[in-house]
C-alpha positions in Angstrom: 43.1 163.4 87.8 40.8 163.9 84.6 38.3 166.5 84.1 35.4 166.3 81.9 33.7 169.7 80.6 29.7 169.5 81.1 27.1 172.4 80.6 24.4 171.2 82.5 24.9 171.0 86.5 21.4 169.2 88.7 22.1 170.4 92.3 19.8 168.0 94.3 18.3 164.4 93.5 15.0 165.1 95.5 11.6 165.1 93.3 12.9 167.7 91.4 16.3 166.9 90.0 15.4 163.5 89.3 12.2 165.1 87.9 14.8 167.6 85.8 17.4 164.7 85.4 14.5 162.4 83.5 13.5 165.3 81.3 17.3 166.5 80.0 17.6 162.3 79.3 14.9 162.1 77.4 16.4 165.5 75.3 19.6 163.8 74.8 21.1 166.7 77.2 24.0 165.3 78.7 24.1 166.3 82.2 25.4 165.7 85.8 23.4 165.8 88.8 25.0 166.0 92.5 23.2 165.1 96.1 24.9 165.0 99.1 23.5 162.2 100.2 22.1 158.9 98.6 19.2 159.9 96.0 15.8 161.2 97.4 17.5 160.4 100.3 15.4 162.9 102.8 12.6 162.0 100.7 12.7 158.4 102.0 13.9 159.0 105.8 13.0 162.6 106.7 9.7 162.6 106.7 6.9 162.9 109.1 4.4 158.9 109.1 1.6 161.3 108.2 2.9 163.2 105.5 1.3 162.9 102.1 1.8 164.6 99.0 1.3 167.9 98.4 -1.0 167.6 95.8 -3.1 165.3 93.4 -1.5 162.3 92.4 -1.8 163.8 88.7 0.9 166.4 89.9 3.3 164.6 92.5 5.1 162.3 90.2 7.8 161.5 88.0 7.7 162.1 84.4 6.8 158.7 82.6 5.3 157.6 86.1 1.8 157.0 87.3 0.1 155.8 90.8 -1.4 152.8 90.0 -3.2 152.3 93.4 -4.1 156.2 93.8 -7.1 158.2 91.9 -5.5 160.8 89.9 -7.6 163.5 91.8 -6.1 162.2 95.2 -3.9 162.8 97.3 -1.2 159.5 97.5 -0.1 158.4 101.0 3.3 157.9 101.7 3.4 153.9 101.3 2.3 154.8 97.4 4.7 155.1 95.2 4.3 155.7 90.9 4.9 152.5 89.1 3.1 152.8 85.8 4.6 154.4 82.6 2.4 157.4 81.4 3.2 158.9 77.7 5.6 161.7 78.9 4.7 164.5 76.1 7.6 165.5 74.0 
């Protein structure tokens, strides 16, 4: 068995880590992240048909991703999903 030294640990691959995840990339931090389950897993299958983000599209979304079909100041549904690249700042 081999074992690789890393300093960074992601626990979780919900918005968050991949959120986290995209940031330490873009850094050049190398990194690991661990989910228990396939990514955004719970994000995709437990979730109520109603549910829409928490807040304004400006806020709920991936670094480097937009909603294309959502007003910034809204609130997307759960059929949107962010598509466009957006300058992510340094």
């Amino acid at each position: 068995m081999s074992s690789q030294e890393i300093e960074v640990l992601v626990v979780g691959a919900g918005q968050a880590g991949v959120a986290m995840s995209a940031h330490l990339t873009e850094r050049g931090i190398p990194h690991l992240v661990l989910e228990r389950d396939r990514i955004a897993e719970r994000w995709r299958s437990g979730r109520w048909d109603s549910l829409v983000a928490n807040g304004p599209a400006w806020h709920d979304r991936f670094p480097g991703l937009e909603f294309d079909d959502v007003d910034q100041d809204g609130f997307a549904p759960r059929s949107a999903s962010p598509t466009t690249s957006s300058p992510t700042p340094p």
